[in-house]
C-alpha positions as CSV (number, residue, x, y, z in Angstrom):
1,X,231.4,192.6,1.6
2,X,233.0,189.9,-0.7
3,X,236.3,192.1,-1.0
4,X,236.1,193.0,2.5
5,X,236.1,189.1,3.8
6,X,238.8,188.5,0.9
7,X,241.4,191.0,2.8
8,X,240.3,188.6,6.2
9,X,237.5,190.9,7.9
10,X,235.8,188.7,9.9
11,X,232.0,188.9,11.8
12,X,234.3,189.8,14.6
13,X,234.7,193.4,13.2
14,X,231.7,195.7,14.0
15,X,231.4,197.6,10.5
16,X,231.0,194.1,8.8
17,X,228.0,193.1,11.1
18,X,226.6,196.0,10.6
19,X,226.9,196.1,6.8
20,X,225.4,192.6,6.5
21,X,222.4,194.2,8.7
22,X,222.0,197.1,6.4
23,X,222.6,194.8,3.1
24,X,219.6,192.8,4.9
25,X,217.0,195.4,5.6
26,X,217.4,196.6,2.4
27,X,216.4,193.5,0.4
28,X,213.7,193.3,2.6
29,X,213.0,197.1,1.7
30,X,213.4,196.2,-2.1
31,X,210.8,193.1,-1.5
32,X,208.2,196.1,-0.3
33,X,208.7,198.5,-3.1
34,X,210.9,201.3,-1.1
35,X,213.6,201.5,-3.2
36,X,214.9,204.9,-2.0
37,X,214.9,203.1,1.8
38,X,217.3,200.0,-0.1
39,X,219.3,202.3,-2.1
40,X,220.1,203.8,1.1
41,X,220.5,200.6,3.1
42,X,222.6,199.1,0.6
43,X,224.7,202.3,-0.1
44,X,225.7,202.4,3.7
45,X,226.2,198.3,3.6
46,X,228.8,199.4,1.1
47,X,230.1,202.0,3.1
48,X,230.2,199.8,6.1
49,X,232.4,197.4,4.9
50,X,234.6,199.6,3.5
51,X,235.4,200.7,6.6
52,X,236.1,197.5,7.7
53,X,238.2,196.2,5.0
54,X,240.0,199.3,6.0
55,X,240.3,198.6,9.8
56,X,241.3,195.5,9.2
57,X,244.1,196.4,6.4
58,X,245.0,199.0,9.0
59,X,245.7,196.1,11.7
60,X,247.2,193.7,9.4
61,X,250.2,196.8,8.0
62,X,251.2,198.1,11.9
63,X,251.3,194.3,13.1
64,X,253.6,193.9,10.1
65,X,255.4,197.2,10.8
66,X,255.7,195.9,15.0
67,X,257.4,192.8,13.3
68,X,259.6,195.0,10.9
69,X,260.6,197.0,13.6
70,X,261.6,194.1,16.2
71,X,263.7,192.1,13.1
72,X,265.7,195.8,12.7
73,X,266.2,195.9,16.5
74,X,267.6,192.0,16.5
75,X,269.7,193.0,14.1
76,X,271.1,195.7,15.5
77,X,272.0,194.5,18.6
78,X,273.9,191.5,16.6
79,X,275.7,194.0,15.2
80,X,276.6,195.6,18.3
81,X,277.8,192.2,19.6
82,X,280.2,191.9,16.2
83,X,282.1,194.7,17.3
């Protein structure tokens, strides 16, 4: 979750919630002994934010791309004015 916040995810983003939930239940799991139940837990917490870093790297790159794309247009039609 540490690398996940560090690419901006924020609580906002469902997979993070959920993977602070997860990493929750299983210390609680690991304070009762199951350690199969937080392996699990944890494992999917992991998993979880993952898939939001992912989400959220996903977001950031076509917002940059949208950008990208509108400077080349700009540019274009200055060029068309030039000639």
């Amino acid at each position: 979750m540490v690398q996940a916040r560090a690419v901006g995810v924020t609580e906002q983003v469902g997979e993070l919630a959920l993977a602070e939930q997860k990493l929750a239940g299983a210390h609680v799991a690991m304070k009762h002994k199951r350690y199969r139940q937080a392996r699990m837990l944890a494992e999917q917490a992991e998993l979880d934010a993952r898939l939001a870093e992912a989400r959220t790297l996903d977001e950031k790159s076509r917002t940059e791309v949208a950008e990208v794309n509108r400077q080349i247009e700009r540019l274009r039609q200055q060029l068309g004015e030039l000639r």
